[in-house]
C-alpha positions in Angstrom: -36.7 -65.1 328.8 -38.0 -67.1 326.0 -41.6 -68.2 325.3 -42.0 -71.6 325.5 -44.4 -71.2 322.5 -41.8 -69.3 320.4 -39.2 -71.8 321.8 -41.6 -75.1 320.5 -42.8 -73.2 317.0 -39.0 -72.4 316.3 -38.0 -76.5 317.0 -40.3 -77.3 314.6 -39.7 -75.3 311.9 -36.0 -76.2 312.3 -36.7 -79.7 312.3 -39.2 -79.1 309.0 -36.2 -77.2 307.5 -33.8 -79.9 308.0 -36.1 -83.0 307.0 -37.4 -80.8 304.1 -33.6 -79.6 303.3 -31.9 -82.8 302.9 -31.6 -82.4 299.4 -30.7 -78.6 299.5 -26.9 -77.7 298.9 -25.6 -76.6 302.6 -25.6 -72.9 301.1 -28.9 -73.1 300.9 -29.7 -74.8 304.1 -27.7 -71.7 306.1 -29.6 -69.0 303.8 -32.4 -71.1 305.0 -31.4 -71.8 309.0 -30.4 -67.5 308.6 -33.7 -66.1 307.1 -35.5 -68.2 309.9 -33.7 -66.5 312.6 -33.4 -63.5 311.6 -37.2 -64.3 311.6 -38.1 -65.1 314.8 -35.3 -62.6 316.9 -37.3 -59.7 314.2 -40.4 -60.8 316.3 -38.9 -60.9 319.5 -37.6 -56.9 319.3 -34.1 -57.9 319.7 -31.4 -55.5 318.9 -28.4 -55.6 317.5 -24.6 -55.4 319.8 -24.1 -52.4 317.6 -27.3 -50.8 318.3 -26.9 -51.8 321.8 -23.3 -50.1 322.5 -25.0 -47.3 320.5 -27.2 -46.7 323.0 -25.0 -47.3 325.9 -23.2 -44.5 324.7 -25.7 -42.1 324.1 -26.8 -43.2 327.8 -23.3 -42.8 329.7 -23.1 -39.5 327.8 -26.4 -38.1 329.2 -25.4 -39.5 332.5 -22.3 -37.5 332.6 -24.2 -34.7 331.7 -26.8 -35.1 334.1 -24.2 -35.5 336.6 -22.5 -32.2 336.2 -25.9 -30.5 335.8 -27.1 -31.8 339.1 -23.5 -30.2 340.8 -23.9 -27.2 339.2 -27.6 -26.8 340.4 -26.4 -27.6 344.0 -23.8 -25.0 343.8 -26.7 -22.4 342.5 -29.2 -23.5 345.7 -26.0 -22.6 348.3 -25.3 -19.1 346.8 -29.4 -18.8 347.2 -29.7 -20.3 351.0 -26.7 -18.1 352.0 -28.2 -14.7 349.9 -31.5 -15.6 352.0 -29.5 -15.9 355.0 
């Protein structure tokens, strides 16, 4: 799931943030503690729930469609085999 490598360099910027940040206002610290995840899930290709269900949708959609597709077809090869027959 998670590189340990990505998993240690993220622990230590945290813990540099939070040593470093002690005299920051807490505002400051979670624009801080935000921009440095936002960070790291940017470089791990993570998407968003919203782009996520997006997709889902687009998915079940083209499922649905494929499904009625692949009926129709079969209907089309059994008027064939019996013409043939």
């Amino acid at each position: 799931m998670f590189n340990p490598k990505t998993l240690h360099s993220l622990t230590e910027q945290f813990s540099n943030l939070f040593l470093n940040g002690a005299h920051e206002s807490q505002d400051q610290l979670k624009r801080n503690v935000r921009a440095l995840l936002d960070s790291t899930f940017t470089k791990l290709n993570v998407v968003s729930r919203d782009e996520f269900e997006a997709q889902e949708t687009v998915l079940n959609k083209t499922r649905s469609k494929l499904e009625v597709l692949e009926k129709q077809l079969s209907e089309l090869e059994k008027v064939i085999n019996k013409k043939d027959a």
